[in-house]
VOROFI-637987 format. One line per field, with one value per residue: residue in one letter; residue number from 1; x, y, z of N, C-alpha, C in turn. Coordinates in nm, 3 decimals, decimal comma. Example, Ala and Ser with C-alpha at 12.3 -4.5 7.8 and 13.67 -1.06 7.14 Angstrom:
# VOROFI-637987
code A;S
pos 1;2
n.X 1,319;1,285
n.Y -0,569;-0,225
n.Z 0,780;0,708
ca.X 1,230;1,367
ca.Y -0,450;-0,106
ca.Z 0,780;0,714
c.X 1,320;1,290
c.Y -0,330;0,003
c.Z 0,780;0,787
This chain:
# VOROFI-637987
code X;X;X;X;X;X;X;X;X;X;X;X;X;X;X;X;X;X;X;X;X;X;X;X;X;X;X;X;X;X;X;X;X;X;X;X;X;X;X;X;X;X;X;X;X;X;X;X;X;X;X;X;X;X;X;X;X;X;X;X;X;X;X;X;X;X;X;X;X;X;X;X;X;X;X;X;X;X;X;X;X;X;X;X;X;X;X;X;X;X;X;X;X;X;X;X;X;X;X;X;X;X;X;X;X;X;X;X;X;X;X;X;X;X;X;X;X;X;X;X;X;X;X;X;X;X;X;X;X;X;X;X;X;X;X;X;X;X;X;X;X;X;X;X;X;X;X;X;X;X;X;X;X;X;X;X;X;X;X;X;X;X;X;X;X;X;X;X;X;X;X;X;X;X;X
pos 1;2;3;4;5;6;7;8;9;10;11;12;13;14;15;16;17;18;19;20;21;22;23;24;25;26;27;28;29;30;31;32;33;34;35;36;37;38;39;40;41;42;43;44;45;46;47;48;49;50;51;52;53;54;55;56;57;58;59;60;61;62;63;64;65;66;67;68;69;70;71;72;73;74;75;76;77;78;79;80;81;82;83;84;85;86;87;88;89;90;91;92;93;94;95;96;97;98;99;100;101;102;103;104;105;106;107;108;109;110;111;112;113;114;115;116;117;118;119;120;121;122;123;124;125;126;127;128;129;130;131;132;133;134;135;136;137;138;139;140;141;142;143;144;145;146;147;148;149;150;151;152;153;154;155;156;157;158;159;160;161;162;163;164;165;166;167;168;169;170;171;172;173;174;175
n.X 13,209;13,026;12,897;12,928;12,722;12,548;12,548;12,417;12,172;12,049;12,067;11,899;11,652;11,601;11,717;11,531;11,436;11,614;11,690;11,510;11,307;11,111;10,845;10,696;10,405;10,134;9,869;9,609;9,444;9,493;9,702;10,014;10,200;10,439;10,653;10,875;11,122;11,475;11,470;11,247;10,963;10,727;10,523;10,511;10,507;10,245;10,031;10,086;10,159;9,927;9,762;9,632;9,459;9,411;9,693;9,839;10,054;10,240;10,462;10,697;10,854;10,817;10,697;10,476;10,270;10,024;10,058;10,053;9,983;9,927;10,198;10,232;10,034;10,132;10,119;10,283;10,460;10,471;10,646;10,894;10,936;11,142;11,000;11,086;11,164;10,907;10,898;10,722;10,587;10,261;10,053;9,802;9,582;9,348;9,168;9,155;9,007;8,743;8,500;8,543;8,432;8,526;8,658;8,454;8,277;8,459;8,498;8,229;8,157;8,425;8,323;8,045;8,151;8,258;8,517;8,669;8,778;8,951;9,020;9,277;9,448;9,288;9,313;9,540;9,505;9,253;9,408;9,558;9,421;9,267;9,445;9,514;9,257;9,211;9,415;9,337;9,059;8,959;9,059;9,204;9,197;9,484;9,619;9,480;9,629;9,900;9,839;9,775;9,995;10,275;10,040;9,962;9,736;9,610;9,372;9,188;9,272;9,348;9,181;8,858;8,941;9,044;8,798;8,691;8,752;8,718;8,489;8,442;8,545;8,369;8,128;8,219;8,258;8,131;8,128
n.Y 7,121;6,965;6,582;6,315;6,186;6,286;6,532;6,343;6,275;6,536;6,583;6,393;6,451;6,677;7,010;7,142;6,916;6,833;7,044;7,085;7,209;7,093;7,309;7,430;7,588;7,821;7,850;8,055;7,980;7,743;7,448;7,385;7,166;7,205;7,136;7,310;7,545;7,683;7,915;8,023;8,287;8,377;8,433;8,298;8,072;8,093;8,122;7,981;7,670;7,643;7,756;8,003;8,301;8,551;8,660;8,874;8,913;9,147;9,395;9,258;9,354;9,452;9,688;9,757;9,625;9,464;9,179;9,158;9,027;8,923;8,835;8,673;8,850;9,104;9,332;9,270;9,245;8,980;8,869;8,998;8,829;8,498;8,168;7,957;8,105;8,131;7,991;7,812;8,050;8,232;8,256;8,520;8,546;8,735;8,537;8,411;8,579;8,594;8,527;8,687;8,957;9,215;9,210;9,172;9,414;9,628;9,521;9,565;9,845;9,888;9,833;9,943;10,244;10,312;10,169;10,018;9,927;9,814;9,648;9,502;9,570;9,537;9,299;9,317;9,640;9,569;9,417;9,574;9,752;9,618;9,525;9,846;9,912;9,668;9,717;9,995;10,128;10,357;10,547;10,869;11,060;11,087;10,905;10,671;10,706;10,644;10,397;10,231;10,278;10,186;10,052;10,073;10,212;10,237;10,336;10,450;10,649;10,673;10,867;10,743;10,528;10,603;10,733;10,514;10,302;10,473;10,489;10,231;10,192;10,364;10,203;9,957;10,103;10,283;10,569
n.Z 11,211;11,019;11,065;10,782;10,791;10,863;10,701;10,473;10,541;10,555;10,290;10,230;10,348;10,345;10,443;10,642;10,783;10,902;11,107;11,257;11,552;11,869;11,993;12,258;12,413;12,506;12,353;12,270;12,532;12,541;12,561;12,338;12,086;11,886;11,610;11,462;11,264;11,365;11,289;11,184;11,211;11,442;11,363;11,077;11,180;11,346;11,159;10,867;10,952;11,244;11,164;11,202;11,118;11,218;11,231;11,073;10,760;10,710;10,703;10,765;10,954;11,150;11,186;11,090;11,246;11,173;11,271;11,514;11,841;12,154;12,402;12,673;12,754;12,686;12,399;12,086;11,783;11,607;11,379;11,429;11,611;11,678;11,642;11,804;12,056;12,232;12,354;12,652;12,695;12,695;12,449;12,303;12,015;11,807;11,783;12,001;12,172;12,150;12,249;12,497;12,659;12,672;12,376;12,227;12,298;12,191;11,900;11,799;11,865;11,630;11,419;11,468;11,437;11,186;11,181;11,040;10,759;10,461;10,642;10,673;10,867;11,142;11,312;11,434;11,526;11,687;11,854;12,004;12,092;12,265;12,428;12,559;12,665;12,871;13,056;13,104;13,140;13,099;12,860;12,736;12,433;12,360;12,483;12,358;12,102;12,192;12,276;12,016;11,873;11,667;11,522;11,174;10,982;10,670;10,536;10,725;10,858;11,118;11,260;11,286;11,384;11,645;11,762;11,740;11,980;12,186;12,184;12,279;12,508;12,663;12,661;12,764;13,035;13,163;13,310
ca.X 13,178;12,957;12,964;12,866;12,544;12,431;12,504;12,389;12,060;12,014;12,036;11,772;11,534;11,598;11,762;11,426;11,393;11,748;11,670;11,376;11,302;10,977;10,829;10,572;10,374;9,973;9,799;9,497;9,420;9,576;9,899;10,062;10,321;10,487;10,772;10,947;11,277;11,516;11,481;11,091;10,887;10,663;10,402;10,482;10,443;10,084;9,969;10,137;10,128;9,884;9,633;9,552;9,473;9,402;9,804;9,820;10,201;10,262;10,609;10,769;10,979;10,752;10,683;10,328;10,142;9,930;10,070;10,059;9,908;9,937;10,272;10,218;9,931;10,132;10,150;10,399;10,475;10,502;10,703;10,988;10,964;11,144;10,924;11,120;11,173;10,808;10,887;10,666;10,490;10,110;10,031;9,694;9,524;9,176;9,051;9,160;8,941;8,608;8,400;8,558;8,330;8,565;8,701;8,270;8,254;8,493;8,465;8,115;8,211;8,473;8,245;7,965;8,239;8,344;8,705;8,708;8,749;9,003;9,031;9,376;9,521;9,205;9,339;9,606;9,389;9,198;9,491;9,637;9,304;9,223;9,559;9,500;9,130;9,205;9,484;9,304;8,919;8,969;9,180;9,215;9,174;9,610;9,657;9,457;9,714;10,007;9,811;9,798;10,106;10,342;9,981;9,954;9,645;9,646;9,216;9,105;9,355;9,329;9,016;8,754;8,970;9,049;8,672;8,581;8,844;8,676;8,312;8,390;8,533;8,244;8,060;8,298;8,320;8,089;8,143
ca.Y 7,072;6,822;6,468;6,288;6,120;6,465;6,597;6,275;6,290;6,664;6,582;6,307;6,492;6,883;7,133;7,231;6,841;6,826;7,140;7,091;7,164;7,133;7,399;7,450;7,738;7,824;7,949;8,075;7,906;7,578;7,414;7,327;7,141;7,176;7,174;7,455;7,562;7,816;8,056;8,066;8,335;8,346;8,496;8,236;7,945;8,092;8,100;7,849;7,548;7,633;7,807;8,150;8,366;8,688;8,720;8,925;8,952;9,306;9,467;9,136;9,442;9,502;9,795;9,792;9,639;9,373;9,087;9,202;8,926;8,950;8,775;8,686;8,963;9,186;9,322;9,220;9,188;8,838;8,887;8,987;8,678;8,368;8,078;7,898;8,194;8,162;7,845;7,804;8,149;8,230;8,392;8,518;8,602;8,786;8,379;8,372;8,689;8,642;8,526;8,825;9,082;9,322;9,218;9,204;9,561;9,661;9,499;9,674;9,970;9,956;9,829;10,116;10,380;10,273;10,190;9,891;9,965;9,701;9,474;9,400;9,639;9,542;9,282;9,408;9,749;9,540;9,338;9,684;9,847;9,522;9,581;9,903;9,903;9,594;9,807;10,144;10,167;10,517;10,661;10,951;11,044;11,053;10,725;10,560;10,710;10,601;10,269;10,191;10,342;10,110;9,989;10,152;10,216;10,316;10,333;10,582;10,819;10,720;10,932;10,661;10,389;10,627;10,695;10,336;10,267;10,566;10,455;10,051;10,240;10,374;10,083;9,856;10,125;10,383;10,681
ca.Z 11,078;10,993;10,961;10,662;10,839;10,859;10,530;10,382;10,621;10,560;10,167;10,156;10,394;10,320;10,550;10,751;10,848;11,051;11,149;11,327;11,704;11,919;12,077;12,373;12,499;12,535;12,237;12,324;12,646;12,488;12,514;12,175;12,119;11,743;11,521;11,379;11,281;11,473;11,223;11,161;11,277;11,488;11,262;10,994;11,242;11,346;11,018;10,842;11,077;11,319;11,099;11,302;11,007;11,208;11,247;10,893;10,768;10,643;10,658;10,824;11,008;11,303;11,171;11,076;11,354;11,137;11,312;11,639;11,929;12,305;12,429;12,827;12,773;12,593;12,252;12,036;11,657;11,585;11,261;11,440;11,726;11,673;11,676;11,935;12,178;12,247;12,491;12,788;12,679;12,689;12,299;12,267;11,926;11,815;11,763;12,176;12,285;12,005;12,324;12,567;12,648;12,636;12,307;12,190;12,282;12,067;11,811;11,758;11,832;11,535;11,304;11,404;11,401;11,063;11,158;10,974;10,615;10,428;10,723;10,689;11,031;11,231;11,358;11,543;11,600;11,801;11,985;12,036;12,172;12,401;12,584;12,609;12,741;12,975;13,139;13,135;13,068;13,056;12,804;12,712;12,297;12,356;12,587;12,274;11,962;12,220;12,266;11,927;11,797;11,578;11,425;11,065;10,898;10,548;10,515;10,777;10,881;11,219;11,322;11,328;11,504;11,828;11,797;11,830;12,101;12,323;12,188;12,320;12,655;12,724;12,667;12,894;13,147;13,144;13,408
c.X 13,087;12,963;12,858;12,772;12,517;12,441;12,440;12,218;11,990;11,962;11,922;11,649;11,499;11,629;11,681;11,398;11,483;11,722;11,568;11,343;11,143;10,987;10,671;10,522;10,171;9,958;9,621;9,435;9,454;9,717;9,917;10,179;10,320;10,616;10,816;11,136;11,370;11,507;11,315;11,028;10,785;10,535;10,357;10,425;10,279;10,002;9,963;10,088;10,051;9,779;9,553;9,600;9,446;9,548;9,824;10,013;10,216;10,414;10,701;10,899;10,959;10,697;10,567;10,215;10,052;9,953;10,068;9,950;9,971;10,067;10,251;10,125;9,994;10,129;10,240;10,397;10,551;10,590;10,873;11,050;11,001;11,082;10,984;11,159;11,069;10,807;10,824;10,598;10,336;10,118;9,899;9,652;9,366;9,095;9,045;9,044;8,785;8,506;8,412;8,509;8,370;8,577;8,561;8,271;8,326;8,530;8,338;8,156;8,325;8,369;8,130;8,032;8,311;8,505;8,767;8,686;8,828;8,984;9,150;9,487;9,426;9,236;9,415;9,622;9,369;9,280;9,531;9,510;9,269;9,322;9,552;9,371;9,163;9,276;9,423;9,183;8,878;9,020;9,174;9,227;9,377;9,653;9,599;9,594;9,842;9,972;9,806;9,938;10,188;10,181;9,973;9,850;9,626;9,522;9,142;9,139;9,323;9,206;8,876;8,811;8,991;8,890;8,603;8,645;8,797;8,562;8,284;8,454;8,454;8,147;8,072;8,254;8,237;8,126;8,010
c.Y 6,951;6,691;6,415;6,196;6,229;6,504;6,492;6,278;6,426;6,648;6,509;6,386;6,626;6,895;7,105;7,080;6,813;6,908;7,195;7,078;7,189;7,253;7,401;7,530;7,681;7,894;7,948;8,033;7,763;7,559;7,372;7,271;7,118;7,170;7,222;7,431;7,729;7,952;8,076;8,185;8,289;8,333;8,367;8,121;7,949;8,032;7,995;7,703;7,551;7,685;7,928;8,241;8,508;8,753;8,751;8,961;9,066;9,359;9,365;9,205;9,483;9,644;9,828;9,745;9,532;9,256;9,064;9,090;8,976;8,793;8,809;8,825;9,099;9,231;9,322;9,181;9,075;8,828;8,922;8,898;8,581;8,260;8,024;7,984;8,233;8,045;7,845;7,978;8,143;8,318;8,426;8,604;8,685;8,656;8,385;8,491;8,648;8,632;8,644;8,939;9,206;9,368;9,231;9,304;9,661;9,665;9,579;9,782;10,020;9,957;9,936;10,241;10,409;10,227;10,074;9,910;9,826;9,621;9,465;9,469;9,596;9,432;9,277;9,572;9,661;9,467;9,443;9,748;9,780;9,557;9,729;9,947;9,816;9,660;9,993;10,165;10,269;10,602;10,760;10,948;11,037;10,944;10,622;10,619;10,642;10,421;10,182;10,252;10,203;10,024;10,097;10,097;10,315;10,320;10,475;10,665;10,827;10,733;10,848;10,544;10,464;10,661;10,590;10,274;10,378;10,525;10,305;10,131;10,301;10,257;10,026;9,990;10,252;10,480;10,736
c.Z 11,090;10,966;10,831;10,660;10,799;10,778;10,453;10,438;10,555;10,381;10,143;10,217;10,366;10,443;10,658;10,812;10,985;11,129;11,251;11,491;11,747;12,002;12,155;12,409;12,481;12,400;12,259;12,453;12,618;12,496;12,435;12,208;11,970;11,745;11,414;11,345;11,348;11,403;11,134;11,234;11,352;11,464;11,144;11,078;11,295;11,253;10,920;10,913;11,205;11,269;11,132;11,185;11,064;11,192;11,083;10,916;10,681;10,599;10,726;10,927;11,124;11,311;11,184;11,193;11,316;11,194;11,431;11,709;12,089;12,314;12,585;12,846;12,711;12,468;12,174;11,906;11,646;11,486;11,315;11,551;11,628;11,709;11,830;12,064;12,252;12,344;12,589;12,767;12,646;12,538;12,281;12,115;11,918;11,817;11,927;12,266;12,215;12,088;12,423;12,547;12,598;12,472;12,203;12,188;12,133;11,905;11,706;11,727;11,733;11,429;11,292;11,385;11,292;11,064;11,112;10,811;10,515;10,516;10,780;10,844;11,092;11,317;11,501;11,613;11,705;11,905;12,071;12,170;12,287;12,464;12,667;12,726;12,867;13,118;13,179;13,072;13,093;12,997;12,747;12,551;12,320;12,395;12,440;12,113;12,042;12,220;12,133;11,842;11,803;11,524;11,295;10,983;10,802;10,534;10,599;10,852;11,019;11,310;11,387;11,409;11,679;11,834;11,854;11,954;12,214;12,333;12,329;12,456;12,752;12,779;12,763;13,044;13,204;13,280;13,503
């Protein structure tokens, strides 16, 4: 139970000020050091308090894929990470790749393959497609629907994003 510093503390400052722990990791090739609370996302703390607007919040369920960033290089919906379980972790966003060649290639290649229509999945399209390309600049039209699978795009049915994910593998990797 509490004592009555702390409820009297908690009342003058609000909840989320007692509540408050730092946290450390790399964001983008940077070390941060903020403060969150234990029950923030990870998604909100991007966005929110750190200002990285490609992490888009969609179904907050992990479902959709729009929030999706590279955790220690993998991909990972941020929406269902706890801010502070991200301690001493590397997070990379689309702001962390925008000079990466790789992440250049395909970028193009969605935009000439049309697979950018709203916007609001391309984000984590492209976090999805960089992991997969970096690990395999050869995939197969199946290796890319498993590579992006849990992203959901409601605009183009698919078709034109594994296009541009085989187009920018070429590119990167040609044969």
């Amino acid at each position: 139970m509490p004592s009555i510093d702390a409820a009297s503390t908690a009342d003058s400052h609000g909840e989320d000020e007692v509540n408050k722990m730092k946290v450390r990791f790399e964001l983008n090739g940077k070390k941060v050091e903020t403060e969150t609370t234990a029950y923030t996302s990870l998604a909100d703390m991007l966005r929110d308090d750190l200002g990285v607007k490609s992490v888009k919040k969609g179904c907050e369920h992990g479902e959709c894929g729009a929030c999706t960033i590279l955790v220690d290089g993998l991909p990972m919906t941020s929406c269902i990470i706890l801010a502070p379980q991200i301690e001493g972790h590397h997070i990379t966003t689309v702001e962390g790749l925008e000079y990466n060649p790789l992440m250049t290639d395909l970028r193009q290649a969605f935009i000439e393959n049309g697979a950018i229509q709203c916007g609001f999945c391309t984000p984590g399209m492209l976090i999805s497609s960089y992991a997969l390309l970096r690990d395999n600049p050869h995939p197969t039209p199946e290796e890319v629907k498993i590579g992006i699978e849990g992203n959901i795009c409601r605009c183009t049915g698919f078709t034109k994003i594994i296009e541009a994910v085989l187009d920018a593998a070429e590119r990167i990797a040609p044969e």
